[in-house]
C-alpha positions as CSV (number, residue, x, y, z in Angstrom):
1,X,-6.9,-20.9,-4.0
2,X,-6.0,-18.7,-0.8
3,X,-7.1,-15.3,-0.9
4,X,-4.1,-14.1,1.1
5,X,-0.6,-16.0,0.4
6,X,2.7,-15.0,2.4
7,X,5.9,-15.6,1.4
8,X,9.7,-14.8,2.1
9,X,12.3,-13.3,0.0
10,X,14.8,-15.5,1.3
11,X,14.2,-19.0,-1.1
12,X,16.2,-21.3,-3.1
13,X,16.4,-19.6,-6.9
14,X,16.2,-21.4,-10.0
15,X,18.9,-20.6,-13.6
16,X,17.1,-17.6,-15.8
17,X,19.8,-17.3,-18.3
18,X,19.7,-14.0,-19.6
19,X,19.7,-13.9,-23.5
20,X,23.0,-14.5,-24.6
21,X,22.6,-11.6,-27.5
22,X,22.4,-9.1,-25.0
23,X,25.4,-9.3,-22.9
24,X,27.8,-6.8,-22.9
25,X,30.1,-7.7,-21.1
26,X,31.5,-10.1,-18.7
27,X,29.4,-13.7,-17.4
28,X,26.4,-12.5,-15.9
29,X,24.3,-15.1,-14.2
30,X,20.7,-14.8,-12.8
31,X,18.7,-16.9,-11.1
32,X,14.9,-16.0,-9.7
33,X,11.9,-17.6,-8.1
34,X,8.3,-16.7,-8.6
35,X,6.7,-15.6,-5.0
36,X,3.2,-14.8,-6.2
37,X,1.2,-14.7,-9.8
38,X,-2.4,-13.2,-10.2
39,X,-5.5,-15.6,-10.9
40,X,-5.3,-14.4,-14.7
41,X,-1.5,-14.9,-15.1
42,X,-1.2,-11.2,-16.1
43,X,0.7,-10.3,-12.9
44,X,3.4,-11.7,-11.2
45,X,6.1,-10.7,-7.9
46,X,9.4,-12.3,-8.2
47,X,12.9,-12.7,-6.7
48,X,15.9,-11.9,-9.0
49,X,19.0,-12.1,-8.2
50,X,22.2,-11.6,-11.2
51,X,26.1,-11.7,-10.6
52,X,28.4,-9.1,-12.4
53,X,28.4,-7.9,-16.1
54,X,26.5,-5.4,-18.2
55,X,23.9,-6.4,-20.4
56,X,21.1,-5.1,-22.5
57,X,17.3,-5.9,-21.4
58,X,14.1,-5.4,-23.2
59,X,10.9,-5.0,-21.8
60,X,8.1,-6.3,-22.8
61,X,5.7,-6.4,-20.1
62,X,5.4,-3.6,-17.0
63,X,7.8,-4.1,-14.1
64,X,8.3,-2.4,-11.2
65,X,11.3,-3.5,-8.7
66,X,12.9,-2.5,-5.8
67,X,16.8,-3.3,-5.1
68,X,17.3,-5.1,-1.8
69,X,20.8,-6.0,-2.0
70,X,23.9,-4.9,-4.0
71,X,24.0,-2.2,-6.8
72,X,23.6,-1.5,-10.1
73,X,24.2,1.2,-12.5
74,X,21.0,2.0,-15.2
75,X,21.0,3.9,-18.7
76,X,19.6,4.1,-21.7
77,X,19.5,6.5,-25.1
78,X,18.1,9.3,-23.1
79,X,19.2,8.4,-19.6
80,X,22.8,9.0,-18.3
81,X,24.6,6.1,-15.7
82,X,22.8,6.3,-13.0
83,X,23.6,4.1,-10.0
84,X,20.3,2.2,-7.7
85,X,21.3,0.4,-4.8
86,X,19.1,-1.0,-1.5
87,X,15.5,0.9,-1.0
88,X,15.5,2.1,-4.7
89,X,12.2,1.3,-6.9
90,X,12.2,2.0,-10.3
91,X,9.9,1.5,-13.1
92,X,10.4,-0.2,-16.5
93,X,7.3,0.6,-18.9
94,X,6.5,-2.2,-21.6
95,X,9.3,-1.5,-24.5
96,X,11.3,0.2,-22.3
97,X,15.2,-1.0,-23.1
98,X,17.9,-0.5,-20.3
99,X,21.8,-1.1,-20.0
100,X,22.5,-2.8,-17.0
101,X,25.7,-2.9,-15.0
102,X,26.0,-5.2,-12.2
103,X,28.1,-4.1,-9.9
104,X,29.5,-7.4,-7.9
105,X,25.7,-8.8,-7.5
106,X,22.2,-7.6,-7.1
107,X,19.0,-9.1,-5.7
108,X,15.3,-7.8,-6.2
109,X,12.3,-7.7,-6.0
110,X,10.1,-7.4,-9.3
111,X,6.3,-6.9,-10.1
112,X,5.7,-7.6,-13.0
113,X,2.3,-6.9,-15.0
114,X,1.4,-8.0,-18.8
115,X,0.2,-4.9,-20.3
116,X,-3.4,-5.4,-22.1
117,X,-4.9,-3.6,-24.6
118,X,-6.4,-0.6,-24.0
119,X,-10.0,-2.6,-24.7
120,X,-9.5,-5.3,-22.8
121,X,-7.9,-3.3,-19.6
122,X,-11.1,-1.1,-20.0
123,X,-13.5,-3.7,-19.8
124,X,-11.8,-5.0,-16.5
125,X,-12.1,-1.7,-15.1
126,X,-15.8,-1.7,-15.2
127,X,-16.4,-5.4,-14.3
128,X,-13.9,-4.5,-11.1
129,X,-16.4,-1.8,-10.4
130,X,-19.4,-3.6,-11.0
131,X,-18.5,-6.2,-8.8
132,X,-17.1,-4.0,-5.9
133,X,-20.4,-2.2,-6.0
134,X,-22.1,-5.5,-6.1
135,X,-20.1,-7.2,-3.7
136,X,-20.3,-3.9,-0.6
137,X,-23.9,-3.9,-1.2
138,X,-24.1,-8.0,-0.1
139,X,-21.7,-7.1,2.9
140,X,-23.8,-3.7,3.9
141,X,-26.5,-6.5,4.7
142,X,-25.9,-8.8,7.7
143,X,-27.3,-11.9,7.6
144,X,-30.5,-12.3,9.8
145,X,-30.6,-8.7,9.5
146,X,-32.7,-7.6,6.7
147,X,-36.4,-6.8,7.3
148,X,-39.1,-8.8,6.4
């Protein structure tokens, strides 16, 4: 596995139907491609791209995506219509719910992150820091270097 991957937001998409219960109104089609995932399959960057209509859209993991082209128009029970076009991030939480509108088309960019329970997420944190304090320490030594 390569420790630094690039990629371009320009590739061919693949069909991600949205769920059929949750559209509003009109034919909205998406289509996305994975660009990256995390070793552990918890995280995840993505293309999405989705032609007119309004839907509904549950979340169920964390997401985070910036609008590159086209516009859209957000709201919820305790958010008013908002519209998000180009350069706009926004933040979904896990069981977050949203009312999109697609205005004409709209292209991301998502990252997505599987939420873990609060144990689990903990216990990463101090393996992460073990390991970081581990790993500098190795580094802080060059090879050939150390006295004898």
């Amino acid at each position: 596995m390569e420790l630094i991957e690039t990629n371009n937001v320009v590739v061919n998409l693949s069909p991600r139907p949205i769920e059929p219960s949750w559209i509003i109104e009109g034919n909205p089609v998406a289509q996305s491609c994975v660009l990256s995932q995390s070793a552990d399959g918890l995280a995840s960057t993505i293309v999405w791209e989705c032609s007119e209509g309004k839907f509904n859209w549950y979340y169920d993991f964390d997401e985070t995506i910036m609008i590159l082209e086209g516009s859209i128009v957000l709201e919820n029970d305790a958010m008013s219509p908002t519209r998000y076009g180009p350069g706009d991030v926004i933040f979904f939480r896990d069981g977050a719910h949203a009312r999109w509108h697609v205005e004409g088309r709209v292209r991301k960019l998502a990252f997505c992150r599987t939420t873990q329970p609060f144990i689990l997420g903990f216990a990463a944190k101090v393996y992460n820091k073990i390991k970081r304090v581990v790993f500098l320490s190795e580094k802080r030594v060059a090879p050939g270097l150390a006295s004898t």
